[in-house]
N, C-alpha and C positions, 0 to 999 in steps of 0.2 A: 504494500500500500504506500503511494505517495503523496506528497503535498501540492497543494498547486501549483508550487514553484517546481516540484520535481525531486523532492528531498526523502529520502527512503524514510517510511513514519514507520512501520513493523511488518510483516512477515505471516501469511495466514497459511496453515500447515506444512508439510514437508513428504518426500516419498512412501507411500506403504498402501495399506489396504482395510487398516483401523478406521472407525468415524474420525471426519478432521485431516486424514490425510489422501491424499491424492494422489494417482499413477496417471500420469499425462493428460492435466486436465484440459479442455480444448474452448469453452466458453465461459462468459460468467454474465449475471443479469441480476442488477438491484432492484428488486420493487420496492413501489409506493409506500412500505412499511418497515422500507430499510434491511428488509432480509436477504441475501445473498445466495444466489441459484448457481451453484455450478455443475457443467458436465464432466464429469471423473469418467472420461473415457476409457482408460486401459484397466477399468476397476466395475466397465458398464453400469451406472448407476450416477445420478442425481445426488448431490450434499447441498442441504439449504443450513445455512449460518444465520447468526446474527449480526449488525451493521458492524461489532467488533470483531468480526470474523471466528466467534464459537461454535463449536457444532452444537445445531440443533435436531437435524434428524437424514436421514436420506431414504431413498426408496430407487426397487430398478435391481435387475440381476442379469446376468447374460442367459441369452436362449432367442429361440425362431417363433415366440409365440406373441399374442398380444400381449401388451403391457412388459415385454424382456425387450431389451435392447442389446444391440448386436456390434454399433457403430454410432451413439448415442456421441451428437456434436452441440446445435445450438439448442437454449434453452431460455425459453420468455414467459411470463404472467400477467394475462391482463386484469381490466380494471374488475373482476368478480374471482379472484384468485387462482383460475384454473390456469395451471402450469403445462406448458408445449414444449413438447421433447423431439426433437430434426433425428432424423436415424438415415446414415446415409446409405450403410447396409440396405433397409427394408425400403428407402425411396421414401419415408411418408411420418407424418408430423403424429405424434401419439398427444393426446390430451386427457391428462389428469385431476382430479379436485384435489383439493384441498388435503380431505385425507388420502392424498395418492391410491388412490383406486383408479382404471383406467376408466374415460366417460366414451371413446370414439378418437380414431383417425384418421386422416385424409391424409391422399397424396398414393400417388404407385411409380412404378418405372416407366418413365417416355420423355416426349419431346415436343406434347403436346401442352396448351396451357393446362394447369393445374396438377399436371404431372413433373416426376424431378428426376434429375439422375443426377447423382450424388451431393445432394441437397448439404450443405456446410452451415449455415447459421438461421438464426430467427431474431427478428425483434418485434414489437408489438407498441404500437405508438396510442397515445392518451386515448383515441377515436376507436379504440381498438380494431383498428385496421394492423394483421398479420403480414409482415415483407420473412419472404423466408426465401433466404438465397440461392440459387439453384445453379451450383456448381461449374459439373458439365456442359450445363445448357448455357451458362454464358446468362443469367437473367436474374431476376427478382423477381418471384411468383405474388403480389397481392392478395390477402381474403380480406375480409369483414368479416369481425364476428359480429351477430345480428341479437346481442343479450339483452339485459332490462336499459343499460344505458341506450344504448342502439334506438328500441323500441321507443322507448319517453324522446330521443331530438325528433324522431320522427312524426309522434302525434303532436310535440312544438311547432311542425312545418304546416301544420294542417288547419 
């Protein structure tokens, strides 16, 4: 962790495979509550901190089924707290609640829109509108998630 100037402030875990430490981790994503989402790729598995960098819990195991990750890169939450996990293995974005349980996910292998091949990051901006990087393709795939925020601007418009 740095300062804004760019002056090393401290050091949030070290190599292994215990809560807290990480084996090649590939993203990281602060939300709106100051909690810390990383991808512990070489470890398959999600570690969410706190804004001091404490471990508070993780979820995620390797395997080929739903809810396992294989190649687990980026990692975002939007504004109702469900956490989006980029698998560049499987081509497609896994979405989980809160208590990390899987809810559904999108995306498969191609070259078509809304498909990815070897999809690398996500971010997920206020409007929660989903950019999720798409590697191979050379693009940035856009969604919308369509939740209670989504729904209330829109009957504002009306």
């Amino acid at each position: 962790v740095f300062s804004k100037k760019g002056e090393p402030l401290f050091q949030i875990g070290k190599r292994g495979t215990r809560d807290g430490e990480f084996n090649f981790p590939t993203n990281i994503f602060i939300g709106n509550d100051g909690k810390i989402y990383v991808t512990d790729g070489g470890n398959f598995r999600v570690q969410i901190l706190d804004a001091d960098g404490k471990f508070l819990s993780l979820f995620g195991k390797v395997g080929d089924s739903t809810g396992m990750f294989a190649r687990p890169k980026g990692v975002a939450v939007d504004s109702e707290g469900h956490i989006y996990v980029v698998d560049s293995a499987f081509n497609n974005v896994q979405i989980f609640d809160q208590d990390r349980q899987l809810l559904l996910f999108f995306g498969e292998m191609g070259q078509n829109p809304g498909r990815f091949w070897l999809p690398a990051g996500i971010w997920i901006d206020e409007d929660d509108k989903i950019y999720v990087a798409d590697q191979y393709n050379r693009r940035i795939n856009i969604f919308q998630y369509m939740g209670e925020k989504y729904k209330k601007s829109l009957q504002g418009q009306k």
